[in-house]
C-alpha positions as CSV (number, residue, x, y, z in Angstrom):
1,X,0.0,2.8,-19.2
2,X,2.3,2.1,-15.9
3,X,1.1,2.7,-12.5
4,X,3.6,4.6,-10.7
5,X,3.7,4.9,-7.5
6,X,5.3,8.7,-5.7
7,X,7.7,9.0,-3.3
8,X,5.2,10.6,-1.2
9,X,3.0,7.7,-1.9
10,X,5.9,5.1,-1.1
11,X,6.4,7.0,2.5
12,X,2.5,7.1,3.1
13,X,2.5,3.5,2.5
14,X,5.6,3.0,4.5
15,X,4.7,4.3,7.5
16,X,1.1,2.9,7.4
17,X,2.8,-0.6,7.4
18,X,5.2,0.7,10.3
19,X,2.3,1.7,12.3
20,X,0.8,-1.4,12.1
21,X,3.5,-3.2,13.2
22,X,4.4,-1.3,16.2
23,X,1.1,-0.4,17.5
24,X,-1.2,-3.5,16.9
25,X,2.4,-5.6,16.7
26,X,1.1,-7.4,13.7
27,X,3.4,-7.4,10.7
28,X,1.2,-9.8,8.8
29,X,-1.3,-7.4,8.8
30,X,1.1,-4.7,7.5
31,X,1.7,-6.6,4.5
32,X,-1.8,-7.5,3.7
33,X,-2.6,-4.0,3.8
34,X,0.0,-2.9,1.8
35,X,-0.4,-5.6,-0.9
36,X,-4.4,-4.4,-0.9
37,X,-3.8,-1.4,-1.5
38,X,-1.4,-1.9,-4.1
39,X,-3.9,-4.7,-5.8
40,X,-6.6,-2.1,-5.7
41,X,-4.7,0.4,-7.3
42,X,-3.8,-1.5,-9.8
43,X,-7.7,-3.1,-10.6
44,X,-8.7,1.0,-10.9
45,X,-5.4,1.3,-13.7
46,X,-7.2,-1.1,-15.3
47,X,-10.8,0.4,-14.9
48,X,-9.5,4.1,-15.6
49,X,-6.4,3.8,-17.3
C-alpha cells in the first residue's frame, strides 16, 4: 500500500510550516514538524496498512 498524501492535506501541512516561520520566525522548526508529521504517518501505514 502507498501513503498518499491529499491536496487538502499538502495545503494543511503547507500553511502549518508557513505559520511557523512567520510567526515564531523559525524555519527550522517548520521543517521538523513537517518531516514529523510525515515520519509518523508513515510508522501508522506501517501499523494499519
Amino acid at each position: 500500500m502507498r501513503l498518499r498524501y491529499s491536496p487538502e492535506a499538502r495545503e494543511d501541512l503547507r500553511r502549518a510550516s508557513q505559520y511557523i516561520v512567520v510567526e515564531f520566525q523559525n524555519p527550522k522548526a517548520a521543517k521538523e514538524l513537517v518531516q514529523r508529521i510525515m515520519r509518523d504517518c508513515a510508522a501508522l501505514k506501517q501499523i494499519y496498512g
